[in-house]
C-alpha positions in Angstrom: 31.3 69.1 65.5 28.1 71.2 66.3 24.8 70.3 66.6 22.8 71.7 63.4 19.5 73.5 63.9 17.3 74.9 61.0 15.8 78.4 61.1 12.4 79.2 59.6 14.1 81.2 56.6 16.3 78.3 55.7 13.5 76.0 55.1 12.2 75.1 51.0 9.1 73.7 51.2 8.0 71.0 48.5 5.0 70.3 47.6 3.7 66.1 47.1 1.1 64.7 45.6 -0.1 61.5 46.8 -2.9 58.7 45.3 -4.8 57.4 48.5 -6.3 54.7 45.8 -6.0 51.2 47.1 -3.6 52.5 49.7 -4.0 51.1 53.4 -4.7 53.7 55.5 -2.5 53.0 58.4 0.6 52.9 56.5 -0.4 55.9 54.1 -0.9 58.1 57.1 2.8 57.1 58.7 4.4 58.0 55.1 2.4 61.4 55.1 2.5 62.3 58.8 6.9 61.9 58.2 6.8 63.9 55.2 4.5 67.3 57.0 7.1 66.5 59.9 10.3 66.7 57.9 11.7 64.0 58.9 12.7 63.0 55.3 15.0 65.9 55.5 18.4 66.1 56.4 17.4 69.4 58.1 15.3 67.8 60.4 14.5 69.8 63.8 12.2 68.2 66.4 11.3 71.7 67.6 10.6 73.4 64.2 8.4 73.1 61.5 10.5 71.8 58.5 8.2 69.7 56.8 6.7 70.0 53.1 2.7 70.4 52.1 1.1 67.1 51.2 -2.1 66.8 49.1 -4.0 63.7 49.5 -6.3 62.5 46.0 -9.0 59.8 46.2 -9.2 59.4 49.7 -12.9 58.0 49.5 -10.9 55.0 48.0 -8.6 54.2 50.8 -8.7 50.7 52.1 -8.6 49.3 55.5 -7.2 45.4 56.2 -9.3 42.5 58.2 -12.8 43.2 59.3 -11.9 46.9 60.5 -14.7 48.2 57.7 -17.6 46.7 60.0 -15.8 46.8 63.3 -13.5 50.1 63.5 -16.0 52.2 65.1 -14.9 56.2 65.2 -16.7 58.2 68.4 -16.9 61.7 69.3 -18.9 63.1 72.3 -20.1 66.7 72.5 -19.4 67.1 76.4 -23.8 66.9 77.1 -25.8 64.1 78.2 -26.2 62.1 75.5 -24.1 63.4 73.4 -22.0 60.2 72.3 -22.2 59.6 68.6 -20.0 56.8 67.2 -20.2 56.2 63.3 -18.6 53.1 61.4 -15.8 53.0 59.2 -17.8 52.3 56.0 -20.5 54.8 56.7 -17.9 57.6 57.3 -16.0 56.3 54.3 -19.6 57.2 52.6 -20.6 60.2 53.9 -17.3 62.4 54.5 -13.8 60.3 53.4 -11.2 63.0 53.7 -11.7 62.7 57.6 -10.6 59.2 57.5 -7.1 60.2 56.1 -6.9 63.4 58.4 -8.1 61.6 61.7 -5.5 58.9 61.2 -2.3 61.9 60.5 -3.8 63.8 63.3 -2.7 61.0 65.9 1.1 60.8 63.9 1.8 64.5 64.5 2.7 66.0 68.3 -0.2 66.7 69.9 0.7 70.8 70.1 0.9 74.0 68.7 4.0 72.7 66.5 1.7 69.7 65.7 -1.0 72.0 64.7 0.7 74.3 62.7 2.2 71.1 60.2 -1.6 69.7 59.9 -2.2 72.7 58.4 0.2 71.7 55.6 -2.2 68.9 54.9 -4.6 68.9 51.7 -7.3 66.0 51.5 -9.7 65.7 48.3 -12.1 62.8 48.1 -11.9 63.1 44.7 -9.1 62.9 41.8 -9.2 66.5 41.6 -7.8 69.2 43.5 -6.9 73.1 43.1 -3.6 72.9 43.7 -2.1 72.7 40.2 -0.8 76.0 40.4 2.1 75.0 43.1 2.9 71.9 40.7 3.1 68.9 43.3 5.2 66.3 42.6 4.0 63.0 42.4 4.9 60.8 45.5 4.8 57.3 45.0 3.8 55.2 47.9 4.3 51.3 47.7 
């Protein structure tokens, strides 16, 4: 028996459609970082890029459990003196949602060039509508 490992030509890329609408976040981003990975392939190769293009609808009404709308704080700092900015969950939910849902895949990918080139594959839309019709996602159901 031989170890199986897929080449870049042998790959068929899907594309999925998923509803962030009442979805946790946590668990939506686990579903959609395995998907971009390829890991719910049967040609699944750590080293390569196998993984299919997911776009993300309503993210601006993704949920979050407990109190982690007033306490989950998300920081950034520039590399200056004083340049620490830290923003809530609510008020980023407010002012720019899609970089809730891409923040929380970002962590669930490899942390690489491999990582980076399967964010790419990732579409978010705050809203219900998107301009991917033309590569006719399917609809991915997410309990």
């Amino acid at each position: 028996m031989k170890t199986f490992s897929a080449k870049a030509e042998e790959i068929h890329r899907n594309w999925w459609l998923v509803d962030a609408e009442n979805q946790i976040l946590g668990r939506l981003a686990t579903k959609i970082a395995d998907i971009l990975r390829g890991k719910n392939k049967a040609v699944y190769t750590p080293h390569c890029d196998t993984g299919d293009f997911v776009v993300v609808i309503n993210a601006a009404k993704v949920r979050v459990t407990g109190k982690k709308p007033s306490a989950k704080i998300y920081t950034s700092f520039s590399g200056y003196v004083g340049g620490h900015k830290s923003e809530s969950f609510e008020k980023r939910q407010a002012r720019h949602p899609e970089l809730l849902v891409e923040r929380a895949v970002r962590g669930m990918i490899p942390h690489n060039r491999l990582g980076r080139s399967q964010f790419t594959k990732l579409k978010v839309y705050a809203g219900a509508e998107h301009p991917h019709t033309a590569q006719q996602p399917k609809e991915l159901k997410i309990a």
